[in-house]
N, CA, C and O atoms as a GROMACS GRO file, in nm:
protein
  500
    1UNK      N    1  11.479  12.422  -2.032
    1UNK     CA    2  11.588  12.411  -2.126
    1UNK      C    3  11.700  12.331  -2.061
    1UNK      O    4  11.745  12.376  -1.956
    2UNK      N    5  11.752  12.214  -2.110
    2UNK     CA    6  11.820  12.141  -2.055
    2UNK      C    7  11.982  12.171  -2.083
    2UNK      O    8  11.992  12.224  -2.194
    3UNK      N    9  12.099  12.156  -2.023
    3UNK     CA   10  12.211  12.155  -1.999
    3UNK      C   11  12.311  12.074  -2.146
    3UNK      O   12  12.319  11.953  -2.121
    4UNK      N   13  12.353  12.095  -2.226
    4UNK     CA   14  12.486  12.012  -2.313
    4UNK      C   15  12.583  11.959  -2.219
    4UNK      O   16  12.686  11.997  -2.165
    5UNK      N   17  12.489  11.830  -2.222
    5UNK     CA   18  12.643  11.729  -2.152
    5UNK      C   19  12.747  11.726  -2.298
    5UNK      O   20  12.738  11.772  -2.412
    6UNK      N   21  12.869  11.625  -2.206
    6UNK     CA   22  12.978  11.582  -2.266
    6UNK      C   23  12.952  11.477  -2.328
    6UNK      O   24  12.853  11.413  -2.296
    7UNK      N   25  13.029  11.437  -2.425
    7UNK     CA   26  13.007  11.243  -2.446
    7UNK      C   27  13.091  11.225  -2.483
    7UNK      O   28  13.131  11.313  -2.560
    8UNK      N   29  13.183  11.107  -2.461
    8UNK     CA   30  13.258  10.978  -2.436
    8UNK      C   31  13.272  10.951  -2.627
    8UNK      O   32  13.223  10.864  -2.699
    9UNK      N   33  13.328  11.024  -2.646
    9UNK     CA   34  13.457  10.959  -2.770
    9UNK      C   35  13.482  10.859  -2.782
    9UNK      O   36  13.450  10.764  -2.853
   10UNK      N   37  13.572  10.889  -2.671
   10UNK     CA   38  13.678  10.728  -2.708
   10UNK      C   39  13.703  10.686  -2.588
   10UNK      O   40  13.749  10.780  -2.522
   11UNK      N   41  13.693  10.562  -2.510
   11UNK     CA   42  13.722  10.460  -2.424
   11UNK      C   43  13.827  10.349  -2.432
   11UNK      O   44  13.798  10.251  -2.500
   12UNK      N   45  13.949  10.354  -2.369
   12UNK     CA   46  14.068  10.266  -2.409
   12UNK      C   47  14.112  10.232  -2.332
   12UNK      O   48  14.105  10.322  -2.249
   13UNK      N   49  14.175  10.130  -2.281
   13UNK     CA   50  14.316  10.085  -2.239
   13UNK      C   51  14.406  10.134  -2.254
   13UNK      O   52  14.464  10.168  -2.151
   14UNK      N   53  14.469  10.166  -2.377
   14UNK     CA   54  14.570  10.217  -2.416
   14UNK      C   55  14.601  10.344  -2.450
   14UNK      O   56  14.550  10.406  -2.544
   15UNK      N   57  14.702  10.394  -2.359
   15UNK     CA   58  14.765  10.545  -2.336
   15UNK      C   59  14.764  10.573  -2.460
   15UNK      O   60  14.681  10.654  -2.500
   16UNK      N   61  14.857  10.512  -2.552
   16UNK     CA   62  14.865  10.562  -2.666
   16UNK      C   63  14.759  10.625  -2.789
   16UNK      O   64  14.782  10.705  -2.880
   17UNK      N   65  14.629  10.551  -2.750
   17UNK     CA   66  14.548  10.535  -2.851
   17UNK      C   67  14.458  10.678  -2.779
   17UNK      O   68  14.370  10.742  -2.837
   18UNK      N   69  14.505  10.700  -2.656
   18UNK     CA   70  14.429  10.836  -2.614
   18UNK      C   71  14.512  10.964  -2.658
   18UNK      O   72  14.449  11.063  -2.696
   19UNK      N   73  14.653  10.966  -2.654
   19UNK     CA   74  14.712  11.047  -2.722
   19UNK      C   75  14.717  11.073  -2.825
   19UNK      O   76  14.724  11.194  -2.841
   20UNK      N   77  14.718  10.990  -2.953
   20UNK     CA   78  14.671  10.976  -3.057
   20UNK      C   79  14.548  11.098  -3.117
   20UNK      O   80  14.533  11.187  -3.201
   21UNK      N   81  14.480  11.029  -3.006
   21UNK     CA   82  14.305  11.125  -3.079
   21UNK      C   83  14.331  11.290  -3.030
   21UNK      O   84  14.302  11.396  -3.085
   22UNK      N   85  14.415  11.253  -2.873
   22UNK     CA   86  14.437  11.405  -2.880
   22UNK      C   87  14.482  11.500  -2.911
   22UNK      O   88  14.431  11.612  -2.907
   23UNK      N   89  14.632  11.458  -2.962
   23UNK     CA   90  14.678  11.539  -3.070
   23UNK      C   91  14.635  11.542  -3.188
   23UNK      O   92  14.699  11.601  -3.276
   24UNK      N   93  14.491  11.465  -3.219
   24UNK     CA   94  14.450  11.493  -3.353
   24UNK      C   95  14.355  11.584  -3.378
   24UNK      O   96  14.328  11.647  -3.480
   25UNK      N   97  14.286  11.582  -3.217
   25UNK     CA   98  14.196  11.716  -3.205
   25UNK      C   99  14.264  11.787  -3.177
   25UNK      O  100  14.241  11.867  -3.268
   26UNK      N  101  14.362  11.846  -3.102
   26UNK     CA  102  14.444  11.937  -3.088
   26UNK      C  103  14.504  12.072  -3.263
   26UNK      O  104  14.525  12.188  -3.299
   27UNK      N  105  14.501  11.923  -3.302
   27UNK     CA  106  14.544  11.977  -3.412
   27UNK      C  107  14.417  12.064  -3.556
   27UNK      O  108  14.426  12.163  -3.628
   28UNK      N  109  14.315  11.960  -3.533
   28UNK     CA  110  14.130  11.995  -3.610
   28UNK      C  111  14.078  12.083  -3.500
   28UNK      O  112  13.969  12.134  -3.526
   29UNK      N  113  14.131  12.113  -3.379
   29UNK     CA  114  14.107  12.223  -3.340
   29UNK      C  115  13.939  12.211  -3.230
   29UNK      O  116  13.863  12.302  -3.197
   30UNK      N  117  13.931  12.046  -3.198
   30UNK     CA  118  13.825  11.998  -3.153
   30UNK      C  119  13.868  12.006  -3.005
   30UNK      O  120  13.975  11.960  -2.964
   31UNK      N  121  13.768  12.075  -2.921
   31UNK     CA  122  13.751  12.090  -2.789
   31UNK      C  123  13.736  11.936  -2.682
   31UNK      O  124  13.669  11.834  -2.697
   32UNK      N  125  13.805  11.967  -2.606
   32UNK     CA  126  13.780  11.754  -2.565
   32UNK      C  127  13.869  11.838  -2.406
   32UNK      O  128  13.908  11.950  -2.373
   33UNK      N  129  13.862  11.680  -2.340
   33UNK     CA  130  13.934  11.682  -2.234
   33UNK      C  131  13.897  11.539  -2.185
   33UNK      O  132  13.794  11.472  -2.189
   34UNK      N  133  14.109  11.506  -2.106
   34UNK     CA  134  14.064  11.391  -2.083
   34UNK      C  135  14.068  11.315  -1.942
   34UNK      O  136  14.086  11.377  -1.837
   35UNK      N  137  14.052  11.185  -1.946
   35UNK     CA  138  14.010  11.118  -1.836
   35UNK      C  139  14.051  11.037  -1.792
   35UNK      O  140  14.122  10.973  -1.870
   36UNK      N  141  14.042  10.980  -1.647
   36UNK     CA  142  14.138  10.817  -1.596
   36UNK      C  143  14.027  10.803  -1.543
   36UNK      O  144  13.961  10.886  -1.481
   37UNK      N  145  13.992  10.632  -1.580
   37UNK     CA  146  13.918  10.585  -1.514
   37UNK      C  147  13.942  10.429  -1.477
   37UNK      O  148  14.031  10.369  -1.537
   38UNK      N  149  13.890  10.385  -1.411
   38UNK     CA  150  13.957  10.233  -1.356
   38UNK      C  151  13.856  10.172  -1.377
   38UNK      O  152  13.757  10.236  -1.411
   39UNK      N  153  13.848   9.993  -1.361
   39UNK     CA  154  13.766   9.905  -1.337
   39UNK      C  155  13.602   9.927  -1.239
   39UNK      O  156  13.504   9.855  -1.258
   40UNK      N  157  13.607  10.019  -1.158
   40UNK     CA  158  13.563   9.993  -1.061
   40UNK      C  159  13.423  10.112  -1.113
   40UNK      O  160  13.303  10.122  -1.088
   41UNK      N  161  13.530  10.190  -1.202
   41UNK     CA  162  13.392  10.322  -1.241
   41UNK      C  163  13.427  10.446  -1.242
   41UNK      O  164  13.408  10.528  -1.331
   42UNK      N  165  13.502  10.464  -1.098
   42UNK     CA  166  13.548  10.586  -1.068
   42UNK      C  167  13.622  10.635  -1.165
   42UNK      O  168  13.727  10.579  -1.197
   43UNK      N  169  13.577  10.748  -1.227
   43UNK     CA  170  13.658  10.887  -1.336
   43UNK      C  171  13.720  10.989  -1.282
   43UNK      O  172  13.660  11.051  -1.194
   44UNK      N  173  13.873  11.038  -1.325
   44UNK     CA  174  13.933  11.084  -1.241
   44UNK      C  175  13.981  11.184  -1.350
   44UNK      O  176  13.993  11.155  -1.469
   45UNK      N  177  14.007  11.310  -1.292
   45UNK     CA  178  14.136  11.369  -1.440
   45UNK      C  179  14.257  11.283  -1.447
   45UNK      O  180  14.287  11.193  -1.369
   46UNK      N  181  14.322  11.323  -1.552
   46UNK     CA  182  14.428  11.258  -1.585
   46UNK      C  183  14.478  11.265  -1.470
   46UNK      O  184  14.424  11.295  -1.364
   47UNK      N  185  14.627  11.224  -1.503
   47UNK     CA  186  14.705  11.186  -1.386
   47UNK      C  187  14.834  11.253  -1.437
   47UNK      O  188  14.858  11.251  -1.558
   48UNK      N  189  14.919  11.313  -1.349
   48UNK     CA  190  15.013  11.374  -1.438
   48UNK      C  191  15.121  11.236  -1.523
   48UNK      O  192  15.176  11.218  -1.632
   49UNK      N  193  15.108  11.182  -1.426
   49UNK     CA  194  15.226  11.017  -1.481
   49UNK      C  195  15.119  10.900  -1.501
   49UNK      O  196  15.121  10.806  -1.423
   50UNK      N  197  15.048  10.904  -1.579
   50UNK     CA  198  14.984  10.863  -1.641
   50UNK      C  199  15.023  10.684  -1.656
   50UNK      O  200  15.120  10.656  -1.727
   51UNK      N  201  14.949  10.576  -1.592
   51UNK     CA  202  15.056  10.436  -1.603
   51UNK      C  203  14.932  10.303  -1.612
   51UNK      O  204  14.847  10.265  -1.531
   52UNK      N  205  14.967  10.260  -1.741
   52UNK     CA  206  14.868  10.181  -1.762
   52UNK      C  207  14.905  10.014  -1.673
   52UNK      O  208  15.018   9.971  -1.648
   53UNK      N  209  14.759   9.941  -1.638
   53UNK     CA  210  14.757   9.850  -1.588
   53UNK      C  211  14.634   9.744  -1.618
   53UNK      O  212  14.574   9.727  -1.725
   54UNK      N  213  14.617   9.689  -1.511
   54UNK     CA  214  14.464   9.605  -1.579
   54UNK      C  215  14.366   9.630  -1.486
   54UNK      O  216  14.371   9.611  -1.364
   55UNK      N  217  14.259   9.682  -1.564
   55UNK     CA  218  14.131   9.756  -1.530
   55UNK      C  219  14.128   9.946  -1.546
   55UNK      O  220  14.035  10.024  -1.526
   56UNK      N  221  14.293   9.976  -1.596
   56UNK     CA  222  14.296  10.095  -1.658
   56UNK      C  223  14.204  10.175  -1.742
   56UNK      O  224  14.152  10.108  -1.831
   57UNK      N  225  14.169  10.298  -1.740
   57UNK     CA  226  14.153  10.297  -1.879
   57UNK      C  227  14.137  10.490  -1.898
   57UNK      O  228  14.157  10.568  -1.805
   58UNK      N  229  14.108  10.518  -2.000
   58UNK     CA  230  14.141  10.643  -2.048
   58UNK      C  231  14.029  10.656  -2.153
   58UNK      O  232  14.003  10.587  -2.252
   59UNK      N  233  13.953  10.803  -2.081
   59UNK     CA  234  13.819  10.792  -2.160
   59UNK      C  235  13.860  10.983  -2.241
   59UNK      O  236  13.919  11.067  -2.173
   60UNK      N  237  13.822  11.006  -2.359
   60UNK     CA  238  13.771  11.134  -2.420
   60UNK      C  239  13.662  11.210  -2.442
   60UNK      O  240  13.570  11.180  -2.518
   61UNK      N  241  13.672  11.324  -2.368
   61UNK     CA  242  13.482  11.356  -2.380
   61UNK      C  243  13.524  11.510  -2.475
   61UNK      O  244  13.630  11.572  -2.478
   62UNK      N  245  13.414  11.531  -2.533
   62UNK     CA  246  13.405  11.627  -2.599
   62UNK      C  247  13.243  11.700  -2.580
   62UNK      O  248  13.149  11.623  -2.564
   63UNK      N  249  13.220  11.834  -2.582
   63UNK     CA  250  13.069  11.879  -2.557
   63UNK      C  251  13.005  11.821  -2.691
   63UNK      O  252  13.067  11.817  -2.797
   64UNK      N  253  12.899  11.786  -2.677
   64UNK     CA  254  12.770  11.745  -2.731
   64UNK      C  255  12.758  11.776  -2.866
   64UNK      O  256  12.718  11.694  -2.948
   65UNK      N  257  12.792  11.898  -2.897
   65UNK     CA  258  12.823  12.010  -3.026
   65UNK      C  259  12.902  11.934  -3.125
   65UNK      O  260  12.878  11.914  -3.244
   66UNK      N  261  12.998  11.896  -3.054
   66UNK     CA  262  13.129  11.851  -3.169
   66UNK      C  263  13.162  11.720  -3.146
   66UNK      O  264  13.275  11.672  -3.137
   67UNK      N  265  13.029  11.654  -3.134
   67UNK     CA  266  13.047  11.475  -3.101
   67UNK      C  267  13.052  11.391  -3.251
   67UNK      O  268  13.101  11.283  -3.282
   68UNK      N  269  12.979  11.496  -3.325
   68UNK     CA  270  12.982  11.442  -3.489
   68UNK      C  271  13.168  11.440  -3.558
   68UNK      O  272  13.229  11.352  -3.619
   69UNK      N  273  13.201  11.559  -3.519
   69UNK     CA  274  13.345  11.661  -3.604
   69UNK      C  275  13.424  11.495  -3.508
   69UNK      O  276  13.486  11.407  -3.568
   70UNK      N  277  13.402  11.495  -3.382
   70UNK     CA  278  13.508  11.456  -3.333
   70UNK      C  279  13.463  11.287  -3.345
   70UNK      O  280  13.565  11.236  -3.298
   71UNK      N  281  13.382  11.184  -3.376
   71UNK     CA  282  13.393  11.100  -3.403
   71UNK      C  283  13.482  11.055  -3.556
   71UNK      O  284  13.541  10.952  -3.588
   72UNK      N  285  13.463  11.155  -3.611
   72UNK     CA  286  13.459  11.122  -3.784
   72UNK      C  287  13.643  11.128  -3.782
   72UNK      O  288  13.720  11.059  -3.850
   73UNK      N  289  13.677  11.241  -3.677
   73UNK     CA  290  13.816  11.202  -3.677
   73UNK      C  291  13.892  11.131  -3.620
   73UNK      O  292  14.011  11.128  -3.651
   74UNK      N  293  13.842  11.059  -3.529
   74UNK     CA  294  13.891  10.895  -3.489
   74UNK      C  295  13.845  10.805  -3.551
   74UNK      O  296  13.885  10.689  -3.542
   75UNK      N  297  13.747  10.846  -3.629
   75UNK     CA  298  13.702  10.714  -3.751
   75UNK      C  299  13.844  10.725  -3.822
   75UNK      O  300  13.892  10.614  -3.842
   76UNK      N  301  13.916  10.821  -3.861
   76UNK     CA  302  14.018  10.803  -3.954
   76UNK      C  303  14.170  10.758  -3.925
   76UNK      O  304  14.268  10.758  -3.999
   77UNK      N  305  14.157  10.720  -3.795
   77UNK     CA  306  14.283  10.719  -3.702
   77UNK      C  307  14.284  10.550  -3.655
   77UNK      O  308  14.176  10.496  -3.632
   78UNK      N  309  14.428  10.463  -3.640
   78UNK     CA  310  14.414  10.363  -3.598
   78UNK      C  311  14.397  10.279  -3.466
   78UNK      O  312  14.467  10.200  -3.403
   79UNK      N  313  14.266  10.335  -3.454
   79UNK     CA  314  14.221  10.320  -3.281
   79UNK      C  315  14.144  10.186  -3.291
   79UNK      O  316  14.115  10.123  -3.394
   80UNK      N  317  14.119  10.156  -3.165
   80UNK     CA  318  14.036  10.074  -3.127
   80UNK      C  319  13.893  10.119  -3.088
   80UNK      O  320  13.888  10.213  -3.009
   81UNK      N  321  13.758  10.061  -3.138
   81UNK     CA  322  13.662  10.143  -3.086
   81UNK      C  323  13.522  10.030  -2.996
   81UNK      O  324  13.405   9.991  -2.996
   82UNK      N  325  13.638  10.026  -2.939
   82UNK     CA  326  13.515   9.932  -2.754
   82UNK      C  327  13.445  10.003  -2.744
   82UNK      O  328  13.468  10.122  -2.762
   83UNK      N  329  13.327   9.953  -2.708
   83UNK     CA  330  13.239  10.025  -2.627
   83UNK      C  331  13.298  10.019  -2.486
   83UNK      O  332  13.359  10.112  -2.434
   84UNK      N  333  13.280   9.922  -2.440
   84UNK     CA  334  13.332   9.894  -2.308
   84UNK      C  335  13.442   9.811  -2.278
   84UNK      O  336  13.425   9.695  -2.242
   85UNK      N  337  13.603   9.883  -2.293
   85UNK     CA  338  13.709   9.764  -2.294
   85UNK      C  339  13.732   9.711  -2.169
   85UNK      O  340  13.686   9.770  -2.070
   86UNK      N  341  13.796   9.609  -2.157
   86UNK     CA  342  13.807   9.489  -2.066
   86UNK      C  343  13.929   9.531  -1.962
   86UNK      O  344  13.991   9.638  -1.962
   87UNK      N  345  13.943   9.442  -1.890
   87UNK     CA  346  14.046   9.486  -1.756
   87UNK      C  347  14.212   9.456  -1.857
   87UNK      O  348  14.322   9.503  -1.825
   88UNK      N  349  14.186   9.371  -1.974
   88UNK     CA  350  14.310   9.381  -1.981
   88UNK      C  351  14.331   9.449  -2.132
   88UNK      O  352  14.364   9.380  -2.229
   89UNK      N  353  14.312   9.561  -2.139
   89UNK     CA  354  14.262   9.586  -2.285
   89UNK      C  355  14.388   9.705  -2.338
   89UNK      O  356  14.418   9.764  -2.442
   90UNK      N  357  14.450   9.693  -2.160
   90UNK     CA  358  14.603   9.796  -2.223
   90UNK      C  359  14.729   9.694  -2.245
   90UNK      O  360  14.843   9.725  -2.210
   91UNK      N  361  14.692   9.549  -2.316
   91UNK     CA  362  14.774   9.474  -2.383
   91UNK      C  363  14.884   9.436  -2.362
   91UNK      O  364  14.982   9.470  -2.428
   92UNK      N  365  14.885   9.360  -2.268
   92UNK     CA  366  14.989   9.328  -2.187
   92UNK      C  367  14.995   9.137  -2.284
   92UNK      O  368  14.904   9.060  -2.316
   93UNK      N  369  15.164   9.130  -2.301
   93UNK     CA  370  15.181   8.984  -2.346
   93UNK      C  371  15.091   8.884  -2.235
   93UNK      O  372  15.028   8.920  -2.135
   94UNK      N  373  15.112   8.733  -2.296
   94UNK     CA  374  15.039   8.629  -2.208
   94UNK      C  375  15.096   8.603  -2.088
   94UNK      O  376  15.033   8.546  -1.999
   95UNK      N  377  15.278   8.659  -2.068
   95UNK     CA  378  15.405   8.619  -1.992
   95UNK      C  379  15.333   8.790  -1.890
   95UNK      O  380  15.337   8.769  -1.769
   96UNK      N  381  15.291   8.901  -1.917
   96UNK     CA  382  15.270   8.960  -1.834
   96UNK      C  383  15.134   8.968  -1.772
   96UNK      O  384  15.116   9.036  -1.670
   97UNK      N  385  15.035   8.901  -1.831
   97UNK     CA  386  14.926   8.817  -1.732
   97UNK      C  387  14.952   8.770  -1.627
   97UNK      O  388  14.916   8.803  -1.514
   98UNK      N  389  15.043   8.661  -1.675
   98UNK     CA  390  15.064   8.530  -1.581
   98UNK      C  391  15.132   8.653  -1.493
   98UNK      O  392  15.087   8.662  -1.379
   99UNK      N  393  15.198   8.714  -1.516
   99UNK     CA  394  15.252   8.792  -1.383
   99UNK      C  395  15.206   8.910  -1.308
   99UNK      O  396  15.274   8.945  -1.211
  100UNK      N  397  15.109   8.970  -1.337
  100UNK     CA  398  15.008   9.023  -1.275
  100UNK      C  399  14.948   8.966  -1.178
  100UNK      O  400  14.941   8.993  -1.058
  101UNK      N  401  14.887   8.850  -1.270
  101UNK     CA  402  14.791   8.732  -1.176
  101UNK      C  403  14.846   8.691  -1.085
  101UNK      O  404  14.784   8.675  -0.980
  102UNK      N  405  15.006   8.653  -1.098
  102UNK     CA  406  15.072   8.570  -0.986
  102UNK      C  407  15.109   8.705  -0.901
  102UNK      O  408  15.143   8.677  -0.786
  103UNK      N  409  15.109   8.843  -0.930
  103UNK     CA  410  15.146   8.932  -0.829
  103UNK      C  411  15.017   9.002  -0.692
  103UNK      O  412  15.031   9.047  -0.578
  104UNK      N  413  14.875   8.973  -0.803
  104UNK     CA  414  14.744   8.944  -0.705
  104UNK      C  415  14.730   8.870  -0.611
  104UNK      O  416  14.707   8.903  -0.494
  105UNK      N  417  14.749   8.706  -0.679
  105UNK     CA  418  14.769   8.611  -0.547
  105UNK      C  419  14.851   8.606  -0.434
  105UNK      O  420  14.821   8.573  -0.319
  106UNK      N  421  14.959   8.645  -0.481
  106UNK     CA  422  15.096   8.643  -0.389
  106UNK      C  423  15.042   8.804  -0.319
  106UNK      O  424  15.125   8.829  -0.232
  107UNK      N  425  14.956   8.899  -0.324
  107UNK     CA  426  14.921   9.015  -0.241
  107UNK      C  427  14.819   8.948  -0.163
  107UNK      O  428  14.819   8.966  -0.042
  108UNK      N  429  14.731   8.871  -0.216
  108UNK     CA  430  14.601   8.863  -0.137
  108UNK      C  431  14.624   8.739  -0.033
  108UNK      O  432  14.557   8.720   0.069
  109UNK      N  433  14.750   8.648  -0.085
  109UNK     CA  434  14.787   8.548   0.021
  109UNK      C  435  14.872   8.620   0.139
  109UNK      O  436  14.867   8.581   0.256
  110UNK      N  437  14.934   8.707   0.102
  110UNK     CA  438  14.999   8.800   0.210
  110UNK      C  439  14.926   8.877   0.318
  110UNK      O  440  14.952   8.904   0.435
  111UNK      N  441  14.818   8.904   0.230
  111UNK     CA  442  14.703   9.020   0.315
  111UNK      C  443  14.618   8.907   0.430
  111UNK      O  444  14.592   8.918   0.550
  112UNK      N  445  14.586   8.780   0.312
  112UNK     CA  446  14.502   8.671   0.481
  112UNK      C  447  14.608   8.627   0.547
  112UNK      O  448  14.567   8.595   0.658
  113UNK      N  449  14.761   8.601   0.537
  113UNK     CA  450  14.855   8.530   0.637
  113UNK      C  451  14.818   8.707   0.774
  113UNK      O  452  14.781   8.682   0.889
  114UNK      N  453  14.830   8.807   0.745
  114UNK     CA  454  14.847   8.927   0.814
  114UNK      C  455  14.739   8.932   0.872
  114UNK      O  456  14.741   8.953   0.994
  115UNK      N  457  14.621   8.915   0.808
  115UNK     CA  458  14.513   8.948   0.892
  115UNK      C  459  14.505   8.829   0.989
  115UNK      O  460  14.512   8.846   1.111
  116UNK      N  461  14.490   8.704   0.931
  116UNK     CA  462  14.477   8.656   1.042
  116UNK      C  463  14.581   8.612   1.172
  116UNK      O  464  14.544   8.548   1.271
  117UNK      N  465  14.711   8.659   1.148
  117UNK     CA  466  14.761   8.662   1.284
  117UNK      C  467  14.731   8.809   1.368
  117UNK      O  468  14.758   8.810   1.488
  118UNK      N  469  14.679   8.926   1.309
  118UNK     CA  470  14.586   9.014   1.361
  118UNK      C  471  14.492   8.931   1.435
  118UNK      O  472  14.507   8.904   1.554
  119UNK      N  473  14.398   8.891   1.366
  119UNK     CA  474  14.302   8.818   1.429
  119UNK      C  475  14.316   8.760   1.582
  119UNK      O  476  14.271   8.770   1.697
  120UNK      N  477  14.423   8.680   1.488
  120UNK     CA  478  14.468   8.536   1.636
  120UNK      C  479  14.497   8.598   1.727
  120UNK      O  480  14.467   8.536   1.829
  121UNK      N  481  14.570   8.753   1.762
  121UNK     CA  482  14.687   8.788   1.887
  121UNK      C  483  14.493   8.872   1.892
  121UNK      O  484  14.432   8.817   1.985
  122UNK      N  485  14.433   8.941   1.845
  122UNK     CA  486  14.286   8.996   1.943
  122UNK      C  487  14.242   8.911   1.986
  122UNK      O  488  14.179   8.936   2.089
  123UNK      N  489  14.242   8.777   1.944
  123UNK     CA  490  14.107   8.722   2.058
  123UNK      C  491  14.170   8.596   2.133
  123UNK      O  492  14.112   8.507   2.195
  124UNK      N  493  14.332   8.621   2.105
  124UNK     CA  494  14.374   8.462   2.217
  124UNK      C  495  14.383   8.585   2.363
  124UNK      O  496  14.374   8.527   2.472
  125UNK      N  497  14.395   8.698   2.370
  125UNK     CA  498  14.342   8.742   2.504
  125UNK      C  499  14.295   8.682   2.515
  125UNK      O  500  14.227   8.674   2.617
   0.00000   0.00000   0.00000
């Protein structure tokens, strides 16, 4: 006899669109609990300060039982329904791309100027 997993509701970017469903089950009285998960895979419980970024995201699981009750009521709600949303899917303008992106480069050009004068002072011994 096998185990009732959970399943994955709703998958978002956006904080809002997870609060949304949860005060709507909260309210239909649908059992759920929710989730942080990042780009990379790793699922985490929430977070108490909760802060969206790119590769964010915020997943809803509900037991197995009430995957029917609890789809039909985000069918009625103005969500988004990804299967799998994207790194930038918690909707950031085109002006806060460009500044993300330019805040990656400007980290990862910082991180090789550091390492490699690490480098240089180990092996000019």
């Amino acid at each position: 006899m096998g185990v009732a997993m959970d399943v994955v509701v709703l998958k978002t970017g956006k904080l809002y669109e997870a609060d949304l469903v949860a005060n709507t089950f909260d309210d239909e009285g649908i059992p759920y609990y929710r989730r942080y998960t990042s780009s990379s895979g790793i699922e985490l419980a929430m977070p108490l300060s909760p802060v969206q970024g790119p590769g964010d995201g915020w997943l809803i699981k509900v037991p197995a039982a009430h995957a029917d009750r609890a789809t039909a009521a985000i069918d009625r709600l103005p969500v988004t329904r990804e299967v799998n949303p994207g790194v930038w899917d918690f909707g950031p303008s085109p002006r806060g791309r460009r500044i993300f992106r330019a805040y990656a480069w400007l980290s990862l050009a910082v991180l090789a100027i550091v390492s490699a004068h690490y480098l240089w002072a180990l092996f000019a011994r």
